[in-house]
C-alpha positions in Angstrom: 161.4 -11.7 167.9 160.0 -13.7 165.5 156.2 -12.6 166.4 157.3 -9.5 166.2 158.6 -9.3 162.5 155.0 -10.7 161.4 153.1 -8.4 163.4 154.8 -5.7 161.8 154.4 -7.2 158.4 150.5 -7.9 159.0 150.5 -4.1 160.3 152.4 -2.6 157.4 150.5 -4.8 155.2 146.9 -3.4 156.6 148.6 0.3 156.1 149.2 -0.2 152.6 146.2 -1.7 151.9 144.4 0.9 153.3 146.2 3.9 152.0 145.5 2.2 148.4 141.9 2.2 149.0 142.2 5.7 149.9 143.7 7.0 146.5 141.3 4.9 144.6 138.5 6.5 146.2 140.0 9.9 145.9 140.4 9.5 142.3 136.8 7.9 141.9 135.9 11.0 143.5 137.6 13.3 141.0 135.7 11.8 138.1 132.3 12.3 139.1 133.0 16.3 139.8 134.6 16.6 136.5 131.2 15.8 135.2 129.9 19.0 136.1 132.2 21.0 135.1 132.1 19.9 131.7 128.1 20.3 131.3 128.3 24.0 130.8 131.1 24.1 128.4 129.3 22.8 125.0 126.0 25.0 125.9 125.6 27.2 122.9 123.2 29.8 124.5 125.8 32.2 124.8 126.8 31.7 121.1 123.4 32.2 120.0 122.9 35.5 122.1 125.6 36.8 119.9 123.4 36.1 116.8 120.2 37.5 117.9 122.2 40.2 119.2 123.2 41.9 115.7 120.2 40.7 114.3 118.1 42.6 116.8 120.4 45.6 116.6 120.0 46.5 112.7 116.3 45.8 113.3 116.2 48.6 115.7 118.4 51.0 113.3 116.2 50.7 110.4 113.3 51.8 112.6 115.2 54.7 113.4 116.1 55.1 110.1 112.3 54.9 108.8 111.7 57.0 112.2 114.2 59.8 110.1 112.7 59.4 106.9 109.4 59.8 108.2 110.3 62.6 110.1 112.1 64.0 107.1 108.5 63.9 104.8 107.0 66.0 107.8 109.4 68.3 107.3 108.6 68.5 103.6 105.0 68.6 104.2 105.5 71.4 106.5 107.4 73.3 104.1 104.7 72.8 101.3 102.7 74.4 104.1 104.7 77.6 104.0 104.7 77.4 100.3 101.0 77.6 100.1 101.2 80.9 102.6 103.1 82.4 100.4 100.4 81.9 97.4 97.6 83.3 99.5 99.7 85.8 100.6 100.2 86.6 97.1 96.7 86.3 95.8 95.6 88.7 98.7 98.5 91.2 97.5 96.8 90.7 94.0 93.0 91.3 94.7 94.0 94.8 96.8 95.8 96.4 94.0 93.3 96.0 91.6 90.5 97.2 94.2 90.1 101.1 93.6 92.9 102.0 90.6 95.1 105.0 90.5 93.0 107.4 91.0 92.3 108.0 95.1 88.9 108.5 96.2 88.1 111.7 96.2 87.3 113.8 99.2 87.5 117.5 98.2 85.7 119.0 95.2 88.7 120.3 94.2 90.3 116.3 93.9 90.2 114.3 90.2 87.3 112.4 90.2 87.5 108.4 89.8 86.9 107.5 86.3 84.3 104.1 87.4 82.1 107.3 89.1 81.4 109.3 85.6 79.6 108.0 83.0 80.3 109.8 79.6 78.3 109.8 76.1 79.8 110.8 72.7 77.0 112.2 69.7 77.3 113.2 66.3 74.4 115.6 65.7 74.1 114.8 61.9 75.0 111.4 60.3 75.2 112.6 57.3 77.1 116.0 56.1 76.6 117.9 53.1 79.7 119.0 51.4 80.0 122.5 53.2 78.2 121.0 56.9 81.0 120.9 59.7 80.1 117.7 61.8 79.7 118.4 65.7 79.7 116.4 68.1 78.7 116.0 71.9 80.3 115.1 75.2 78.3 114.5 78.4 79.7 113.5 81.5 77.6 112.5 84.5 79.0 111.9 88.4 77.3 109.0 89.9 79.1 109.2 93.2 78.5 111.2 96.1 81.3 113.7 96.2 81.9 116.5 94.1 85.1 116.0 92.1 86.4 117.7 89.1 87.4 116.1 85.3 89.6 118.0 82.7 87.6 118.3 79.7 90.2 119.8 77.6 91.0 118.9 73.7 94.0 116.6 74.9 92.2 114.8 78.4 88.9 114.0 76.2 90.8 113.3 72.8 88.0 113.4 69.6 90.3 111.0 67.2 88.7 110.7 63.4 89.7 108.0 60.8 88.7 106.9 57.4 89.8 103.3 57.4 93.4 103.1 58.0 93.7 106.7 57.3 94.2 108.9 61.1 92.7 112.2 59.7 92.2 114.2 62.9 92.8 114.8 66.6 92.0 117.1 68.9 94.9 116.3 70.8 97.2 117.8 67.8 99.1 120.5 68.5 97.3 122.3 71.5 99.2 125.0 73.3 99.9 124.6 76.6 98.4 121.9 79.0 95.2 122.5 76.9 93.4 121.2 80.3 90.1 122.8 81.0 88.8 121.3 84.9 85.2 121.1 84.8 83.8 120.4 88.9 80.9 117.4 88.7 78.2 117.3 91.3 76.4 114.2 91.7 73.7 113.2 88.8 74.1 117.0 87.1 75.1 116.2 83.6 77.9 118.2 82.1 78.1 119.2 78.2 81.0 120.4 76.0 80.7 120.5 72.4 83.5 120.4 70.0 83.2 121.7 66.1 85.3 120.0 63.1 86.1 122.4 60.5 87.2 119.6 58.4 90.8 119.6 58.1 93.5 117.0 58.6 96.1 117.1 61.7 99.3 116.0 62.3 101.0 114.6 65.5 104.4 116.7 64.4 102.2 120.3 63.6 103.6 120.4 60.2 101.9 124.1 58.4 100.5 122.1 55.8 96.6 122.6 55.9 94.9 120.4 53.9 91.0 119.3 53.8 89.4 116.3 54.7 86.2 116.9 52.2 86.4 113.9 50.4 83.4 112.3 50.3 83.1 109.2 52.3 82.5 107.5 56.2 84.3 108.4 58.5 84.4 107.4 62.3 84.9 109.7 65.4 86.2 108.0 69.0 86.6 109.2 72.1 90.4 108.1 74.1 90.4 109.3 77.7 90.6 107.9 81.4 86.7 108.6 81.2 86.0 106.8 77.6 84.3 104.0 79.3 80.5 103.3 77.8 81.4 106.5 75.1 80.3 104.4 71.8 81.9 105.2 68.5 80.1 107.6 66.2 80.1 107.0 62.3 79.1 109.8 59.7 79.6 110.1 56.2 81.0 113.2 54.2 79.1 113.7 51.2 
């Protein structure tokens, strides 16, 4: 009985000691494997992605904004572009109305002729007048082009206009009845003359009946105003 008792002591005794050793070496085991579970918690990597992160992103949105802007100056160089059709397209609209004038070119014999194709001269025959002489002078129109074409070498169309100074003494163009038009047809290089007489007397825009004479003695200047008047040179003559 006795034996007994102490084998079951030395047995319980060998349990205990063993199940002892077998918590201590579970819990030795638990502190090594906390080891690695620890290691990743204070890495900062993923802390620091977040900061490159935003950096990186407003990096990429001011290229797109300089992308914008860029594409923005385009724009206004493209619209500078349009700009400058529009000038030419002006200029060209310029240049073609000033190529031929009003008058068409003409194609008939009957159809006005283009005052650049006649040339026209303007004479006095006398320079100087004695008191009783009525000056004349001279028209001669020439057509340098090709086609026939026909001028209106009436009083009003070919205006003689005669001053003194400041003073407007005469017209032709005064007071004609009617259209006064006279259509004269040019052929090419034949030279046209009409001749026109001043009996001396003033005239008035208005017709008024006075009739009063332009004899006093003095110079006096005669000038041609028509479409054609190009090249006719103004005559001078004195009144004696």
């Amino acid at each position: 009985m006795g034996v007994l008792v102490v084998v079951a002591l030395i047995t319980y005794a060998c349990t205990r000691a063993s199940s002892e050793e077998n918590d201590g070496g579970a819990a030795g085991g638990g502190e090594p494997s906390a080891s690695p579970e620890e290691s990743p918690s204070p890495s900062v990597s993923p802390s620091a992605s977040p900061s490159a992160s935003p950096s990186a992103s407003p990096s990429a949105g001011e290229d797109a904004e300089g992308g914008g802007s860029g594409g923005a100056a385009g724009s206004g160089g493209a619209g500078g572009g349009a700009g400058g059709s529009g000038d030419d397209s002006g200029g060209g609209s310029d240049g073609g109305g000033s190529g031929g004038g009003s008058v068409a070119v003409p194609v008939r014999a009957e159809d006005p002729c283009r005052p650049s194709d006649i040339v026209v001269t303007m004479e006095v025959t006398k320079s100087d007048h004695d008191w009783n002489d009525r000056p004349k002078f001279e028209l001669t129109l020439v057509n340098t082009a090709e086609q026939t074409c026909t001028v209106d070498t009436g009083r009003k169309a070919m205006e003689i206009r005669i001053t003194s100074g400041e003073d407007r003494v005469f017209s032709t163009a005064d007071c004609v009845e009617g259209s006064g038009a006279e259509r004269q047809q040019l052929r090419r290089g034949v030279p046209y003359t009409t001749t026109f007489t001043w009996d001396r007397t003033r005239s008035w825009k208005d017709c008024r009946d006075d009739e009063v004479n332009a004899k006093r003695p003095g110079t006096y200047v005669a000038t041609l105003h028509s479409d054609y008047d190009e090249g006719a040179e103004p005559q001078v003559f004195r009144l004696n």
